[in-house]
C-alpha positions in Angstrom: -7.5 33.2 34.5 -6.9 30.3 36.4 -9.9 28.4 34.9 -8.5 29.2 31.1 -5.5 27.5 32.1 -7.1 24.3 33.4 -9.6 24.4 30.5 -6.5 24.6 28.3 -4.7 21.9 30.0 -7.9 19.7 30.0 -8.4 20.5 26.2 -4.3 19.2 25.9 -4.8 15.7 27.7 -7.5 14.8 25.6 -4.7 14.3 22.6 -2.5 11.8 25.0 -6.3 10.2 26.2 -7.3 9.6 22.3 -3.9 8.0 21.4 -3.7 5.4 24.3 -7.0 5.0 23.3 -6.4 4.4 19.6 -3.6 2.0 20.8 -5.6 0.0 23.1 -8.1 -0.6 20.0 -4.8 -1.6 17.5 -4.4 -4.6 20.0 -7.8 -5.7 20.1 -8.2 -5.6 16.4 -4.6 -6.9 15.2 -2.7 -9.1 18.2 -3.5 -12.9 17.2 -5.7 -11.7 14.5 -5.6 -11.7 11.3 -6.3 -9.0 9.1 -10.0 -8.4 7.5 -12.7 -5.6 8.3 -10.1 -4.6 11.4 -7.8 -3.1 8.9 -10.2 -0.4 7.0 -11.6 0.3 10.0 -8.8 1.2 11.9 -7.3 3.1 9.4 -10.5 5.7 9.5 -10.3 5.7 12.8 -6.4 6.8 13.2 -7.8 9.5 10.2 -10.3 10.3 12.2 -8.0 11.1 14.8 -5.0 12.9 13.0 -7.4 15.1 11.1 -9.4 16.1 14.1 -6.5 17.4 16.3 -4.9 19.0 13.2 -7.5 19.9 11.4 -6.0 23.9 11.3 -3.1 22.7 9.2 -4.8 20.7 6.6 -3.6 21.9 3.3 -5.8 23.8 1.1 -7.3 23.1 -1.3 -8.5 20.1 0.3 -9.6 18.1 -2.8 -6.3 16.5 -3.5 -5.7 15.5 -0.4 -9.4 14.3 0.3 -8.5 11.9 -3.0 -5.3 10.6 -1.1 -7.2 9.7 1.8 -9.9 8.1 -0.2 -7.3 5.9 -2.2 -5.5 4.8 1.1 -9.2 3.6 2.5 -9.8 1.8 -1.0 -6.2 -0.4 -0.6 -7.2 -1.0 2.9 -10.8 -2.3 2.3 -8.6 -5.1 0.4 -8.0 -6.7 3.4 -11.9 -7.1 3.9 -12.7 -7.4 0.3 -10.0 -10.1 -1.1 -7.6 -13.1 0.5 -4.8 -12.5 -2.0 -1.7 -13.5 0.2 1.0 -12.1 -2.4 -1.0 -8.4 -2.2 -1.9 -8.7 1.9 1.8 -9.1 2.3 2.5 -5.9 0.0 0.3 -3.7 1.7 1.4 -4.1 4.9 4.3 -1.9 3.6 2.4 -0.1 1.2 -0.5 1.1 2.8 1.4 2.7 6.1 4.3 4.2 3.7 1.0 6.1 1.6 -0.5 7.1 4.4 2.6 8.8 6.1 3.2 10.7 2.7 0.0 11.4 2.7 -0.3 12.8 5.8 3.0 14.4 5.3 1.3 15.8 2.6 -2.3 16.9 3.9 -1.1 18.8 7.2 3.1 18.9 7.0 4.9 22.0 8.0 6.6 22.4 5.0 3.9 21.7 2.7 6.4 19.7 0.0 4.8 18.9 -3.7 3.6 15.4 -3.7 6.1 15.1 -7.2 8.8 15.8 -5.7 11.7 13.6 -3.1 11.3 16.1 -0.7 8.0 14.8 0.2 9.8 11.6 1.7 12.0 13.5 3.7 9.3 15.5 5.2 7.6 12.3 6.0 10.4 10.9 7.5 11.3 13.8 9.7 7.7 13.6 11.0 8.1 9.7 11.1 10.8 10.1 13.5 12.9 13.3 15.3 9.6 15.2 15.3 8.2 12.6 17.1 10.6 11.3 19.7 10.9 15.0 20.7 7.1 15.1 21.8 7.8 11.9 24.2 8.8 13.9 27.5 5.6 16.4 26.8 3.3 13.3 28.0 4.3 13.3 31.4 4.5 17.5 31.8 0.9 17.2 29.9 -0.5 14.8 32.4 1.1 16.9 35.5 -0.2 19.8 34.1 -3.8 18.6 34.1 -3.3 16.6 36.8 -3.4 20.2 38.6 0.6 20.1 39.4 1.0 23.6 39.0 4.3 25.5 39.7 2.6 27.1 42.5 1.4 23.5 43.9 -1.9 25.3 45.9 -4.1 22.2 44.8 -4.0 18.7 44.5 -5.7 18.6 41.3 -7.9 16.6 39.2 -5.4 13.8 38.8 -5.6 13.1 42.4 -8.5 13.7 43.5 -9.5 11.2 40.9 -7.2 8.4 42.5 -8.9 9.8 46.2 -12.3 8.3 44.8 -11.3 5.4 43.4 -9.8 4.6 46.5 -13.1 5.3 48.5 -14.9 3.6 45.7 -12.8 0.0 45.5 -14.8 -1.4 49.0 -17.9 0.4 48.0 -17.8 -1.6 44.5 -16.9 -5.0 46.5 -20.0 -4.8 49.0 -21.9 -3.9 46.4 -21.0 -6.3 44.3 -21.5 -9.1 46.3 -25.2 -8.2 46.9 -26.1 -7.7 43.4 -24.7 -11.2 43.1 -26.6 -12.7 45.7 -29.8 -11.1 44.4 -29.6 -12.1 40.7 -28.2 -15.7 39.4 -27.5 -15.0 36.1 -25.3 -11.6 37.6 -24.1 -14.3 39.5 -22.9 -16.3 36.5 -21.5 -13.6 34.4 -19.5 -12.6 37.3 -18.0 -16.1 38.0 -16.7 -16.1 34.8 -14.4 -12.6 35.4 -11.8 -15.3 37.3 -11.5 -17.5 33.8 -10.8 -14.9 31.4 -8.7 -13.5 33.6 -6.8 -17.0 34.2 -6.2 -17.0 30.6 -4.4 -14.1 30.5 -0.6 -15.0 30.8 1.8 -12.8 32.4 3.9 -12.4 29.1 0.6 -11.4 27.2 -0.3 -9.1 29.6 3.2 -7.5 29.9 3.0 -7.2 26.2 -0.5 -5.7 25.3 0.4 -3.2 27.9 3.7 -2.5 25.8 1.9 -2.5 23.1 -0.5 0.5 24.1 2.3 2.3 25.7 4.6 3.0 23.0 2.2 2.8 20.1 0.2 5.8 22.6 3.3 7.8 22.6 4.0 7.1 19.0 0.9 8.6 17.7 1.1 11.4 20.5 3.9 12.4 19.1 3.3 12.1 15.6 0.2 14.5 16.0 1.9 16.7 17.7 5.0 17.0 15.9 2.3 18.0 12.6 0.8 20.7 15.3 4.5 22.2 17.0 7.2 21.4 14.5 11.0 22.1 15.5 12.6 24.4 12.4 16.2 24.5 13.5 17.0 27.9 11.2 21.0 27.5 11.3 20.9 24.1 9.2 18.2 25.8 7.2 20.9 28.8 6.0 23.8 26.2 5.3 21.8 25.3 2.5 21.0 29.1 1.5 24.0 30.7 0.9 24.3 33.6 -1.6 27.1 33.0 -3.3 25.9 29.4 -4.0 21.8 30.9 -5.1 24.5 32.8 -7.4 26.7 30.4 -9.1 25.2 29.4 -12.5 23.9 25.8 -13.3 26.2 24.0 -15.6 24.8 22.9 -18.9 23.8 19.6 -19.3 22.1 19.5 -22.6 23.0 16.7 -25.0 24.6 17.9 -28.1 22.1 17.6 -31.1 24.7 15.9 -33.8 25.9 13.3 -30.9 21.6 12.1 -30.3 21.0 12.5 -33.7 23.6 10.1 -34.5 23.1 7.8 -31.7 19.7 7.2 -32.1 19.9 7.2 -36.1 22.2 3.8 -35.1 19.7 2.3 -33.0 16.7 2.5 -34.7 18.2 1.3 -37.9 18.7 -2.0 -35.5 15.3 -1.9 -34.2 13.8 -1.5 -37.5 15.3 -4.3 -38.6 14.1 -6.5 -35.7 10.7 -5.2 -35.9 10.4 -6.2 -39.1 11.6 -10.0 -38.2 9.0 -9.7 -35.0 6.4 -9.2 -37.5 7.5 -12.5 -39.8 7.3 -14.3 -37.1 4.1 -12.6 -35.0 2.2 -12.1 -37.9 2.5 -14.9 -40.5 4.9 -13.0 -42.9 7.1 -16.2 -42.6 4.1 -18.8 -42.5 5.4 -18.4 -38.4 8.6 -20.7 -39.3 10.9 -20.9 -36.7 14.7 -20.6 -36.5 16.4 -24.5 -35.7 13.1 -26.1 -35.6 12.5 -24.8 -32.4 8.4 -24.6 -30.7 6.6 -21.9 -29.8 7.2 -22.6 -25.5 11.0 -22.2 -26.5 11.1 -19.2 -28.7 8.8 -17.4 -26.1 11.3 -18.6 -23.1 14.2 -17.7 -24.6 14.0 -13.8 -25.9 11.3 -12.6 -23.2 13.7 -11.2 -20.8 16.3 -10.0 -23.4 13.0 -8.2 -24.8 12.4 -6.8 -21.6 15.7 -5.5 -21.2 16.4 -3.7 -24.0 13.1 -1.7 -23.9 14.2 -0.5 -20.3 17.2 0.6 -22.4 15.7 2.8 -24.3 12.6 3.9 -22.0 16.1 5.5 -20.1 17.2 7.1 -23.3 13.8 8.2 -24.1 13.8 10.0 -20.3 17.4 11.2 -20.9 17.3 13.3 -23.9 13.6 14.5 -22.9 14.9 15.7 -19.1 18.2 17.0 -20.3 16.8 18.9 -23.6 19.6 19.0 -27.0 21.5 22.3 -28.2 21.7 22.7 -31.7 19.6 24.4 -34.3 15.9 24.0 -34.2 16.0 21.9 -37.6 18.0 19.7 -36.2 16.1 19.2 -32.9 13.2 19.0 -34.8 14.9 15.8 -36.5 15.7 14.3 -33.5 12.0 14.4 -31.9 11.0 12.5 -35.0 13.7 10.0 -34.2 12.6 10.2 -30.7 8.9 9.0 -31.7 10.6 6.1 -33.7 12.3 4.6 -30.3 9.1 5.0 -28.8 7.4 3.0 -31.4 10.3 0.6 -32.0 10.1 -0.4 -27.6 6.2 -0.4 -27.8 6.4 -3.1 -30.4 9.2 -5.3 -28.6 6.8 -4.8 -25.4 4.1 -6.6 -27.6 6.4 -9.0 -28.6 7.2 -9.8 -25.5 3.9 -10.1 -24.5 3.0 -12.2 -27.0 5.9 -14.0 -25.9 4.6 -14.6 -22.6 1.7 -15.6 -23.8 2.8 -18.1 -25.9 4.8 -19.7 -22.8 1.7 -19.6 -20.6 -0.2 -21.9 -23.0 2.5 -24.5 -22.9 2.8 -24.1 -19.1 0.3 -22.5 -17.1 -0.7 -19.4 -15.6 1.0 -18.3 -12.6 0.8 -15.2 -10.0 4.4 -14.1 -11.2 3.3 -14.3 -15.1 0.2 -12.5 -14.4 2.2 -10.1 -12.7 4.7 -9.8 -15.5 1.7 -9.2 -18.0 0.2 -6.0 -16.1 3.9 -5.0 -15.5 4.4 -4.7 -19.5 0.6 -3.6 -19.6 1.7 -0.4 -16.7 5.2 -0.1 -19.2 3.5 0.6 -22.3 1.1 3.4 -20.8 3.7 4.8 -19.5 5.6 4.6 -23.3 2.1 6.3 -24.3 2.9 9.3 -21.6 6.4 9.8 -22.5 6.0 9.9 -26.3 3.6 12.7 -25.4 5.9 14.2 -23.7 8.0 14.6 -26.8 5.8 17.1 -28.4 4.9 18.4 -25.2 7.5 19.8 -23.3 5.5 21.2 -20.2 3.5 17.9 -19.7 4.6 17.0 -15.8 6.4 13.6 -16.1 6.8 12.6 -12.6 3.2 13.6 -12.0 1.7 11.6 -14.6 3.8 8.4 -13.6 3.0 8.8 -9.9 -0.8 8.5 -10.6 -0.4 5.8 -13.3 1.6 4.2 -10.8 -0.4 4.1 -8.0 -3.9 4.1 -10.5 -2.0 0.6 -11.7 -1.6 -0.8 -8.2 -5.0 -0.2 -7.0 -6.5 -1.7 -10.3 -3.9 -5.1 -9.5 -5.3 -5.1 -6.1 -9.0 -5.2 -7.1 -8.5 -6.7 -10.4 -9.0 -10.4 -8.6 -6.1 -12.0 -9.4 -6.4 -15.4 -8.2 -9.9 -16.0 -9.6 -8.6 -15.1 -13.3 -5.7 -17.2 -13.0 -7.7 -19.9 -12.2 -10.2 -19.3 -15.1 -7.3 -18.8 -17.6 -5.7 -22.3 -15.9 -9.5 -24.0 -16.7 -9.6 -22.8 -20.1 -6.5 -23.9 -20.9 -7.2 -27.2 -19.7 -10.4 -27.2 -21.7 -8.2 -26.7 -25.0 -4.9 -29.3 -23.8 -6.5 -31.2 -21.4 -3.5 -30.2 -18.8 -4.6 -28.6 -15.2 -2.1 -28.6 -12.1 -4.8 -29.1 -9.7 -2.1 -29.1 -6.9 -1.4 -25.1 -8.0 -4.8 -24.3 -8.2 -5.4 -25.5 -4.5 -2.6 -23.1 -3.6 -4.6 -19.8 -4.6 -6.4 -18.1 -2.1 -10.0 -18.2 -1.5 -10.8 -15.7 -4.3 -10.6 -18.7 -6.3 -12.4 -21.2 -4.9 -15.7 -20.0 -6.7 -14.0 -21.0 -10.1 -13.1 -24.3 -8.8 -16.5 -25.1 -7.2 -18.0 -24.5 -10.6 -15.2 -26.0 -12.4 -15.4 -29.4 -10.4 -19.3 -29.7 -10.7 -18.9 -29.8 -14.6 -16.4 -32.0 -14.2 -18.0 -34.5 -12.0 -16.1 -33.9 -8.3 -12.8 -33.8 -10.1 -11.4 -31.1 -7.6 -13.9 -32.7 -4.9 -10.8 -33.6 -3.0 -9.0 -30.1 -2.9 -12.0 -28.1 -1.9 -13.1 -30.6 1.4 -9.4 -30.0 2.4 -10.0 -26.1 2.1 -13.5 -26.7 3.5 -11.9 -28.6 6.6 -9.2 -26.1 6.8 -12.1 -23.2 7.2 -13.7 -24.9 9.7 -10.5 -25.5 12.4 -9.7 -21.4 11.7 -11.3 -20.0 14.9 -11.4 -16.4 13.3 -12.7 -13.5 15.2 -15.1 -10.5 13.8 -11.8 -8.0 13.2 -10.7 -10.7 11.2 -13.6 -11.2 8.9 -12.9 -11.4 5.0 -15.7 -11.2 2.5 -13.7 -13.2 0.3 -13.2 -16.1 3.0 -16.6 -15.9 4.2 -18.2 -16.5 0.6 -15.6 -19.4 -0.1 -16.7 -20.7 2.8 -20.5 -20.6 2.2 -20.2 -21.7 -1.1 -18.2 -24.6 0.1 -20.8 -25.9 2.5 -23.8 -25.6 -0.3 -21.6 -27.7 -2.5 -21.2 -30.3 0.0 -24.5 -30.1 1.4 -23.5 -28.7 4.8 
């Protein structure tokens, strides 16, 4: 009996042992580093080491949340893959907010649907009371297996452990000093020990060792509180009380004459500016413009307005489909029709404003918040596409089909290379005008620097310049191996076979 107990105990500081562990590798990967291949790799690591102490409460059936874990590797590999700054930055809240949901969701308690709020209450219950109350269980874990027993007839592991390295700290000096004395380059490598340890300051010291300590008890906790969560049952019947399950749900339904004649209004408005969009988009007018205005100021000046009022009616479009209509079924029938109108009247101001967007860019340049602004529209009008399907089909699960297009669209953004076509799009346009804001160019990361290598040998060194500042700022980066970019390190090669190096 006494031996299942100890095997038990042993089996229990192996969790503790694995997070300290996993917290002493965080430092070495991400203190004074920045991120590259150590990002990725960490995070399969930290899976590695959730899924294997919990791997009785992962949620079945396991495919979904195997395609969660794979999409959270994917927007981690960015950091390995691309140099974006404006994305890096993102992720560093993205990327641990998905993979606490989806943890939440793989091996949670409660099991929440991933469509639903309750999901990010879950997660932040596990983020933060269910893990602060596993703290004190590291020190009766360790005592336990440490062989502190309540009947206290042994020492136990713990110290006999501290006994031999006690015994073994002269043993290791003696013999130390003879292996030293019998092999110079022993010698050597041991003479060094005092200089890296000279360049260890206090303060960094005092704070890698913080560093492990509560990032050790922060995913000791957070395992645990997946493996032994607290349920407290009195809070859970405040919020199941009969005569509340009883009491009817009022009736929110809109009433079909009042969205009949609201929409009728509207759409007679945006039928009207439709057709104008189309004088001026498509020639009908000879593309005349009002006050003799150009192209750079008509875009400039309706964009926005554009983009406002399709919000407006993407939120009556959602309105009258999640709240339903009463009236008769003719009626209702009438009003889905009118429904399919706003839906094509906002898709064709989304074009607009995309074309108005486009015209601006050709007078001014392409930049990371107008690229941004395209794919924005681009992600607005698919989901347009979904909800106008969701007219004629009522049981079609909105908020799961804008979740995936939502997170589909920000995967495809962070691979999409966003740098590198902006600076294509910027060479082109100086190819047609003649105008290039080298100065911008030089301020994209090094997923561009391939287009301006090519771009300046055609154009006889005229970003020569730019690109031995980047070259020279590439040298004096003293990066280490977690820190190793793919993106970076091709920049850089093709940087020194341009210059010769």
């Amino acid at each position: 009996m006494n031996e299942e107990v100890s095997s038990r105990w042993t089996r229990s500081l192996a969790l503790p042992a694995a997070g300290f562990s996993l917290a002493v590798i965080h430092q070495y990967l991400f203190l004074d580093n920045r991120y590259g291949v150590s990002y990725p790799l960490f995070t399969v690591l930290f899976y590695a080491y959730m899924l294997y102490f919990a791997k009785d409460k992962i949620r079945k059936p396991v495919g979904a949340g195997y395609a969660g874990m794979t999409y959270v590797f994917l927007l981690s590999l960015t950091y390995s893959m691309f140099a974006n700054e404006f994305f890096h930055n993102l992720n560093k809240l993205v990327i641990p907010v998905a993979i606490l949901l989806h943890l939440t969701y793989m091996i949670g308690a409660e099991r929440p649907n991933w469509d639903r709020f309750s999901l990010v209450f879950s997660m932040l219950d596990h983020l933060i009371p269910q893990n602060l109350r596993h703290w004190p269980r590291i020190i009766e874990v360790f005592k336990r297996a440490s062989g502190q027993s309540e009947e206290g007839k042994d020492r136990g592991v713990l110290g006999k452990v501290l006994i031999g390295l006690c015994i073994s700290f002269p043993l290791l000096l003696i013999v130390l000093m003879l292996l030293s004395s019998a092999d110079g380059v022993f010698h050597s490598v041991l003479s060094k020990l005092p200089v890296w340890l000279s360049n260890v300051s206090l303060v960094e010291g005092f704070i890698r060792t913080l560093w492990v300590l509560l990032l050790g008890m922060f995913f000791f906790g957070f395992v645990r509180g997946f493996l032994f969560p607290h349920k407290d049952e009195d809070a859970t019947r405040i919020w199941k009380r009969p005569e509340q399950e009883s009491r009817e749900l009022p009736d929110f339904r809109v009433d079909s004459i009042i969205a009949a004649t609201v929409l009728t209004s509207v759409n007679i408005v945006y039928l009207l500016f439709v057709c104008v969009q189309f004088s001026y988009l498509f020639g009908g007018w000879q593309g005349v413009l009002p006050s003799g205005e150009t192209y750079a100021e008509y875009a400039r000046r309706g964009f926005f307005e554009l983009i406002m009022v399709a919000g407006i009616n993407f939120i009556i479009l959602l309105g009258l489909l999640l709240l339903g209509t009463k009236g008769t079924e003719k009626l209702n029938k009438a009003i889905r029709g009118l429904l399919y109108l706003l839906a094509g009247c906002s898709a064709m101001m989304l074009y607009s404003a995309y074309t108005r967007l486009a015209l601006y860019e050709e007078a001014y340049g392409y930049t990371t918040i107008r690229f941004l602004v395209h794919g924005f529209m681009i992600f607005l009008g698919l989901l347009l596409i979904v909800t106008a399907l969701r007219i004629s089909l009522p049981r079609l699960p909105l908020a799961k089909c804008y979740i995936v297009l939502g997170a589909a669209a920000y995967l495809v953004m962070n691979y999409i290379g966003m740098d590198a076509i902006i600076a294509g799009n910027n060479i082109a346009r100086y190819e047609v005008s003649g105008k290039l804001d080298a100065a911008y160019l030089f301020a994209l990361s090094d997923d561009a620097v391939p287009r301006l290598i090519e771009f300046s040998h055609n154009q006889n060194g005229m970003l020569d310049n730019g690109l031995r500042e980047k070259q020279w700022d590439q040298v004096h980066t003293n990066d280490k191996w977690p820190s190793f970019n793919l993106s970076r390190h091709r920049a850089a090669a093709e940087l020194d076979q341009y210059f010769g190096n």
